[in-house]
N, C-alpha and C positions, 0 to 999 in steps of 0.2 A: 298812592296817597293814604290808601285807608292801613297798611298796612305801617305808619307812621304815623299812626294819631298817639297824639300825646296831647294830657292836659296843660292847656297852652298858661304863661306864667302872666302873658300880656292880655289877654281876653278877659275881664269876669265878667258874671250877669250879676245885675244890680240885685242886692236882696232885699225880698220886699215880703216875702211870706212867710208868716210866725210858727207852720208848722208844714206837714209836711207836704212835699210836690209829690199828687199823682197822675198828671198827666201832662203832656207838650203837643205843641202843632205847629207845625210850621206851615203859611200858608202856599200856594204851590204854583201862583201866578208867578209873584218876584224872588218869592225866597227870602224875604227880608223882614217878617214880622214874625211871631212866634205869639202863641197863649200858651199859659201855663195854670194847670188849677189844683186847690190846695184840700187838705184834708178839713182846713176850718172853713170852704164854700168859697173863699176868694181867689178871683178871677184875676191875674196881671198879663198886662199884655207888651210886647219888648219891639224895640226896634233895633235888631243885628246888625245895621250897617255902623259903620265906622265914620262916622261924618266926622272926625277932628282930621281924620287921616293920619292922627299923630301911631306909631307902633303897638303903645300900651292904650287900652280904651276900656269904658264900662257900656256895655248894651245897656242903655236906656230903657225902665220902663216907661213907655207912655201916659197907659191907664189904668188905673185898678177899680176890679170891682171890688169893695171891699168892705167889711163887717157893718158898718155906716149904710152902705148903700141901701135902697128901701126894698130892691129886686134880688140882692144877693142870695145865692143857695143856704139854703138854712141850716144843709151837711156838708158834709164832704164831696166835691165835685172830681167824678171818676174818670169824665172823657169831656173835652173840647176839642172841636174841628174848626174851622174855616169852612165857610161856604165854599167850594173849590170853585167856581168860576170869576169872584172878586171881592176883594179885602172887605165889602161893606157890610158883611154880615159876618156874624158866628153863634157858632149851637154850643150849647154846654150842657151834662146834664150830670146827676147829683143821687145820694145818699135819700135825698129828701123828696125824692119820687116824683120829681119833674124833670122835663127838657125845656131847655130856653133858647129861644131863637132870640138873638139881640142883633140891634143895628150897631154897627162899632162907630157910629158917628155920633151919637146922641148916648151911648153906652145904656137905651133903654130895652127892655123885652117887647120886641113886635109881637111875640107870641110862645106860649107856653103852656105845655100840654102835660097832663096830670098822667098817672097812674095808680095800680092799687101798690104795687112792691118798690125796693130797691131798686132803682136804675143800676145797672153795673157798666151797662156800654152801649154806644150808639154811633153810628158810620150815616157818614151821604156817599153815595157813589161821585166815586171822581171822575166817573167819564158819561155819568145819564145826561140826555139831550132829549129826551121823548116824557121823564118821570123826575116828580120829586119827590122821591120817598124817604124817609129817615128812616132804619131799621133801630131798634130797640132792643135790647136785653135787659128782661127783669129778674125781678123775683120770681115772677110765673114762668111756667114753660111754655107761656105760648108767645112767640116772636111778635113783636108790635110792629107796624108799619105805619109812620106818622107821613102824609101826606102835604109837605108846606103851602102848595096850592090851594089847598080847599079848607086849609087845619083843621083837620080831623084825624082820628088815626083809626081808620077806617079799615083795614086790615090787617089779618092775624095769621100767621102760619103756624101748624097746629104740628106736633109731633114728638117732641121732647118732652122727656119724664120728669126733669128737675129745672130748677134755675138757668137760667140762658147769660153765661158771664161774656160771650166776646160774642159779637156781629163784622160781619167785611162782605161789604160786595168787592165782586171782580173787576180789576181796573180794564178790561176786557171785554167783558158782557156784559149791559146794563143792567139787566135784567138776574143777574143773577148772586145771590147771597152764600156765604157761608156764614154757619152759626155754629157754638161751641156752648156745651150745656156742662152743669156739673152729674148730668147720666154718665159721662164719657164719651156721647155721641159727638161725634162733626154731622152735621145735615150741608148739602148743599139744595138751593132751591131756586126753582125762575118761578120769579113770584107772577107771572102772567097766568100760572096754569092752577087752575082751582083746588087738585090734588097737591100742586104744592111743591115738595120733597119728589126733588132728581133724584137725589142718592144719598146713604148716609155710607161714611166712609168705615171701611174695615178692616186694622191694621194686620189681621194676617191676611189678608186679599183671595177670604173666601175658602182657606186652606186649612181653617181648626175643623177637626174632629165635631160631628154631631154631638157624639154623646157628651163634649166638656163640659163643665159644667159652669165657663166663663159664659155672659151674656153674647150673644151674637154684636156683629157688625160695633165693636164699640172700636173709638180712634185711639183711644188710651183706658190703662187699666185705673183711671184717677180721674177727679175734674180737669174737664177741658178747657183752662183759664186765659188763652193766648190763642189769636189768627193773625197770620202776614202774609198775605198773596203778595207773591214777586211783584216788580215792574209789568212785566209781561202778560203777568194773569194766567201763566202755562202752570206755574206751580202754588201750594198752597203748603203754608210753614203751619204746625201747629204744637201746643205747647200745654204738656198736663201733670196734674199734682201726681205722677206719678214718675216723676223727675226724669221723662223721656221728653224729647221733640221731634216729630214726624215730619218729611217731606211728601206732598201727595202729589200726583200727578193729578193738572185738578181738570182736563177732561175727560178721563177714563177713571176717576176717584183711586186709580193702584197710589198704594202706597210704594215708594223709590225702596225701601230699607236701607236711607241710607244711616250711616250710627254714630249719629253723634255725642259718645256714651253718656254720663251723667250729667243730667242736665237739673242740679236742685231749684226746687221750685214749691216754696212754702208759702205763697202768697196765697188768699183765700177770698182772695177777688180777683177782677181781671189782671192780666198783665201787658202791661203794653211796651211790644219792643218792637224793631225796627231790622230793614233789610236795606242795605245798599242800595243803588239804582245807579246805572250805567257805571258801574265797576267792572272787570272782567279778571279773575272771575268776580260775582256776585258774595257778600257777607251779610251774617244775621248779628245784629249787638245784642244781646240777652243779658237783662236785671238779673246779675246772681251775688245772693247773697248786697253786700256793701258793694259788689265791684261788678264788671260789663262784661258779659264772654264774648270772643270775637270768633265767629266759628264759618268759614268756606259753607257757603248753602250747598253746594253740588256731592261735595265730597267729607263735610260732617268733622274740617277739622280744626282743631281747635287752635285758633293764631295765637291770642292774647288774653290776659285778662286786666281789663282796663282799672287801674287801685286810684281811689284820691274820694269819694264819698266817705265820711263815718258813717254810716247806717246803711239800712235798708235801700235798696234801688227801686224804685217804683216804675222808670217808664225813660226813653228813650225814644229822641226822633232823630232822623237822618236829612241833612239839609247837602242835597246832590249836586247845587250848584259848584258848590267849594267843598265836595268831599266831607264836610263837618259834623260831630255829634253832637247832638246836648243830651245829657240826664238828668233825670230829675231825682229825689231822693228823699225820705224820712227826714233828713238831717235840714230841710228847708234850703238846700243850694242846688240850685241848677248850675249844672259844670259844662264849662265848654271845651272839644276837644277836636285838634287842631292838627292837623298834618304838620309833620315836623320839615322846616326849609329842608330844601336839599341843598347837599353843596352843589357849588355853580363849577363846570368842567373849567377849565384856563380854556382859553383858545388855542392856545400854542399845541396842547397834545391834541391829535384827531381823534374824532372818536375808537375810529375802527382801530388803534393801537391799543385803546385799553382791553383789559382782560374782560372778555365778554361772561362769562360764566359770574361773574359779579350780580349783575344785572337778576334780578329779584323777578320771578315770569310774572309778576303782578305788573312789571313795570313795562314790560315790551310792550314794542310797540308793534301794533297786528297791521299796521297802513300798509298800503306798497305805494311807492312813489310812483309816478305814472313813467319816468327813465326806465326804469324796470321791466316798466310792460314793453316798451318799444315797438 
């Protein structure tokens, strides 16, 4: 399916944002609502289902937060999440050096935590049961860890040189963070341990020359503006102004080499893009330029590039239940992209008569019927 996405002619999302979209979420109980946030601090939030059932439909927004509101971000709002365990909450944070926890029933801020710099990015782990921590990327280099329990943000992991533009915990281990700085470092860290910093990754895996005169252990020769850990939490995608993207092995920190050549990347804040989830194999959509690269995570290569935005791409979320992408973009449209029908076989020819070599290995199917097993 993913290998037939096309922007669909029957889907659009309602427009409601006067400039541009940087970031999307889709929440990960049902799959069916989406936030989206804008470069002028407004917040809309959509409902994807097709309740006409008729073919052609408009995703409804719901609600907006919007320039009126008395709590709206007073910048540019960089990242929105969903609370991951149910729709009645979302975080948002902003230009204007807060995080907002809001109830989405009441569309008010239960709670909203200051800083001194730019927010650029902020994650909840999608699988903590023991911690509620919000990780943080500022202006500072020092990782902020916002506590919703207690609201406080009570802890700091300290180690990066410069700005901290992308944060991800592992859907994996709860306990454990990646951070992406404009030093170039990736750090990973289990924030249980005082020192902090597991490992920071290094993209020749230990193998440069003492005397180089490159900085040790850096992930990229550029800011580090992009993190996507797999479904799995085995691997860690990363992405830097230095128009590369790295696969890591993210419990041994090796970097795979796998090459997936140029990868432009002129954004000077985060980037947020997206990996497949139970595709087989697995893909990465990557903001390039005006249009989406569709590139094999395993093997670095390059399927598609997804055209139909005028402008800049900002951010891209992957919705697994139905295979679907949205992006978002400078140009203030969020585009929906759609597996194109298949044709339906006739009954009449069996299958095993048609020309098997057809058949796209995206598309096999890896079952075995249990006749088989006998």
């Amino acid at each position: 399916r993913v290998l037939s996405l096309e922007l669909n002619k029957d889907r659009d999302v309602e427009r409601i944002h006067g400039s541009g979209i940087n970031t999307l979420d889709i929440e990960p109980v049902e799959g069916r609502y989406m936030l989206s946030g804008g470069s002028d601090g407004v917040i809309v939030l959509y409902d994807l289902e097709n309740l006409s059932r008729k073919p052609s439909y408009t995703c409804k927004a719901l609600f907006t937060v919007g320039r009126s509101h008395p709590d709206v971000h007073k910048f540019s709002v960089e990242t929105v999440q969903w609370y991951p365990h149910d729709t009645g909450m979302f975080t948002s944070s902003s230009f204007d050096k807060t995080l907002k926890i809001w109830d989405t029933n009441t569309l008010q801020p239960a709670d909203i935590f200051h800083f001194e710099g730019t927010v650029y990015s902020h994650h909840m782990s999608p699988v903590a049961t023991k911690h509620c921590l919000i990780a943080v990327g500022t202006k500072s280099p020092k990782v902020q860890l916002c506590d919703l329990k207690s609201g406080s943000s009570s802890h700091i992991l300290q180690g990066h040189r410069q700005e901290v533009l992308a944060v991800s915990w592992s859907p994996r281990h709860e306990y454990i963070l990646a951070t992406g700085s404009a030093d170039g470092k990736v750090k990973l860290w289990d924030v249980r341990r005082a020192s902090g910093c597991l490992s920071t990754l290094d993209q020749h895996n230990g193998e440069k020359s003492k005397a180089s005169s490159e900085a040790a252990n850096t992930a990229h020769n550029g800011r580090v503006n992009g993190l996507c850990y797999t479904n799995d939490g085995l691997h860690l995608l990363t992405i830097g102004t230095d128009d590369r993207m790295r696969l890591w092995n993210s419990s041994t920190g090796e970097n795979t080499l796998v090459n997936y050549g140029k990868v432009c990347n002129e954004s000077r804040k985060g980037l947020k893009f997206a990996i497949s989830c139970g595709c087989n194999p697995e893909f990465a959509f990557v903001p390039y330029g005006s249009t989406i690269a569709v590139y094999t995570v395993f093997t670095g290569e390059l399927i598609t590039m997804l055209r139909g935005h005028y402008s800049t791409v900002n951010c891209c979320v992957f919705q697994p239940h139905f295979q679907e992408l949205y992006s978002g973009s400078k140009d203030c449209n969020i585009l929906a992209w759609i597996p194109a029908p298949r044709e339906p076989v006739p009954d009449a020819i069996s299958e095993k008569s048609l020309p098997q070599q057809h058949l796209n290995p995206a598309y096999e199917d890896a079952w075995s019927s249990s006749d088989d097993e006998g």
